[in-house]
Phi, psi and omega in degrees: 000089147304358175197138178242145214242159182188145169274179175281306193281010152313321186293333198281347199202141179334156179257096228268165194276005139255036167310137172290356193269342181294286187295341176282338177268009176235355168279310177287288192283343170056032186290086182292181187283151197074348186250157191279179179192147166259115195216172230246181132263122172315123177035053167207213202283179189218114171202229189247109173273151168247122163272118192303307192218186192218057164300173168330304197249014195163142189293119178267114176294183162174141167221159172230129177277156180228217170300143148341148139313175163253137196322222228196147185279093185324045180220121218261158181246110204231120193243128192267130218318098179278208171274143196314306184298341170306304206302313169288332201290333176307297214307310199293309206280293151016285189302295135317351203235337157113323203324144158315325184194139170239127161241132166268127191238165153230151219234150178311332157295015199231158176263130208280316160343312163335298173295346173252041169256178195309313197302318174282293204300330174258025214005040158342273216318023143274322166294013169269337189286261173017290173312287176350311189266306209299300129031275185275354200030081198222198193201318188273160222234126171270174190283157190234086171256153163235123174111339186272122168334171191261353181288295158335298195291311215290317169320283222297012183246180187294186180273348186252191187106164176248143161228155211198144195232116172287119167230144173288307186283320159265029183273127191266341175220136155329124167318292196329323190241027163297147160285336182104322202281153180313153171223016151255158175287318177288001182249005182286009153328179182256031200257150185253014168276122151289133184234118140265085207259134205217121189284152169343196180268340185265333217036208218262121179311184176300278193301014162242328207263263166033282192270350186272331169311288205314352189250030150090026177270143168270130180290097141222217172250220155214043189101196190255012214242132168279153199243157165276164200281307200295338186277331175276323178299321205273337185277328207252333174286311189309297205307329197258352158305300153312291256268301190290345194088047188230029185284000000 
């Protein structure tokens, strides 16, 4: 944990010490009274917290805030709904890794169980994002949807971008040698976003690749060796990340 994250309505009121943010500073970071730490505003500023005091039942703060972050990495994620543990290590690592949105989707192939587990139905999956950026030492959070057909997400997204979808079986060119740039007429904007779509554990039917064309997404891979889905999302952002500059 590199940055401890705190909401505004946090600021205002004790931290009780068995917060994890508690315990890493005074277990981890071994942080007494009077000394600084580095800590974030959720999608706001970055600066310094002090711990004023170290009561019985809970911690006392003050912070001075400093600059924003720079905004979030113009790169969107289209997931097809894996199993809840795939599914956090994407949301912490994604997230870390920098991207603007993860959409999960559902897909013909996804195990339709999936959209109900505890990790959606209780919003865990924010604290992986909280890790994530803390992580990365950052304060912004990328957007997070779940559960909506894939039809859907692909309507909502804009006109401009480059896009482009890992699959093993049709894939016509290496990630490697995508350019990152629009490859459709409809996508011939000015817009600098990567969209990336990354099929279930089953992967993407006939009739989803079909519809990942028609909407200007390019098929490819990342070699002949199969990925586990978080290793390949984690693999295929660092790569269109280089490519684009934006590590």
């Amino acid at each position: 944990m590199n940055l401890l994250l705190f909401t505004p309505a946090e600021l205002e009121r004790p931290l009780p010490r068995g917060d994890r943010r508690a315990v890493h500073l005074l277990r981890v970071l071994r942080r007494r009274a009077g000394d600084t730490f580095d800590a974030g505003l959720v999608n706001g500023p970055r600066g310094k917290g002090t711990l004023a005091a170290i009561g019985p039942e809970a911690l006392t703060l003050s912070f001075a805030w400093g600059a924003e972050p720079p905004p979030l990495d113009p790169l969107v994620l289209i997931i097809g709904l894996p199993r809840p543990q795939t599914a956090r290590d994407i949301l912490r690592d994604a997230t870390s890794l920098g991207v603007a949105a993860m959409h999960f989707v559902a897909t013909d192939k996804s195990e339709p169980s999936y959209a109900r587990s505890l990790l959606w139905a209780s919003n865990e999956w924010r604290r992986h994002l909280l890790a994530g950026a803390e992580q990365a030492f950052d304060t912004r959070l990328p957007e997070v949807t779940h559960g909506c057909p894939l039809m859907e997400v692909i309507g909502r997204l804009s006109g401009g971008g480059a896009r482009v979808a890992l699959d093993n079986y049709e894939a016509s060119i290496p990630l490697s040698q995508h350019t990152g740039a629009a490859d459709h007429p409809a996508n011939s904007g000015c817009s600098s976003v990567v969209v990336l779509a990354v099929g279930p554990e089953r992967g993407w039917s006939a009739a989803e690749r079909g519809l990942l064309r028609g909407a200007g997404f390019v098929l490819a891979d990342l070699g002949s060796r199969v990925l586990r889905t978080e290793t390949a999302v984690t693999a295929a952002v660092a790569l269109l990340k280089a490519k684009r500059r934006l590590m």
